[in-house]
N, C-alpha and C positions, 0 to 999 in steps of 0.2 A: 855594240859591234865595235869591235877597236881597228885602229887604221890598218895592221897589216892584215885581218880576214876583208876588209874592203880593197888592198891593195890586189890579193887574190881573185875576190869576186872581180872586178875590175879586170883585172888581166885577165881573167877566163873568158869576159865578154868579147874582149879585144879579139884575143884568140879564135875566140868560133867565129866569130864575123869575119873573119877572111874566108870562108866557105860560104857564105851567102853574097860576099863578092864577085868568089870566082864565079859562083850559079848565073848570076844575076849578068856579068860581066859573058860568059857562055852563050846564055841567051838573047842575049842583043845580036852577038854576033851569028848564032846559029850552029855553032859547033866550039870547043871544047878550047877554052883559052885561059889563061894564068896572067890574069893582068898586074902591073909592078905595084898597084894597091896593096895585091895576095901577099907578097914578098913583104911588104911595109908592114902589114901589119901581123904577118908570121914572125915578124924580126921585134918589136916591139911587145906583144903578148909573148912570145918566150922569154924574152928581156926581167918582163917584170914575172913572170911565173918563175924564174930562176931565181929570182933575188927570193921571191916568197918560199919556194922551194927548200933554200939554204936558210931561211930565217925557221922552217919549220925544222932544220933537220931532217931532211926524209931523202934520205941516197938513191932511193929509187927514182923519185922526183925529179931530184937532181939529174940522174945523167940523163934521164929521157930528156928535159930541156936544155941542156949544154951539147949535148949532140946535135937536139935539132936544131939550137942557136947554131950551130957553125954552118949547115945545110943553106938554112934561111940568110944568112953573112954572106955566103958564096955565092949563093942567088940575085940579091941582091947586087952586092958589087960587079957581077958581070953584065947584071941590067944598066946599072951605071955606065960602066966602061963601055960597053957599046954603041950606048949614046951619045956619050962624047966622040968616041972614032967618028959615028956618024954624021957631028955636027963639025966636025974637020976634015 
């Protein structure tokens, strides 16, 4: 197994596991929540499935995770910046 098919596998796991957050993080609370975990680790499993993506060549690949990168980037930063407003 060479490093960029375990770069792949790796970032796949990344990626699903923000779905057993959200569940997991849902169920604590009892109804349907998106915690800034989800967003961490949408933004980092796309990260690296995008590098693997463009190291395979594969355009389909590609824009489904450069699109969702920008979704997950958006998400993120506005988790950020609200945070801060709300600690000033």
């Amino acid at each position: 197994m060479n490093g960029w098919l375990m770069l792949g596998i790796t970032a796949q796991i990344l990626f699903a596991s923000r779905f057993i957050i959200q569940w997991i993080a849902s169920e604590r609370a009892g109804q349907s929540v998106m915690p800034d975990t989800f967003w961490l680790f949408s933004l980092a499993g796309s990260t690296l499935l995008l590098a693997y993506a463009i190291k395979q060549n594969d355009p389909v690949f590609i824009v489904g995770q450069a699109s969702g990168l920008l979704v997950y980037t958006r998400n993120f930063h506005l988790i950020r910046r609200n945070k801060h407003a709300a600690n000033h």
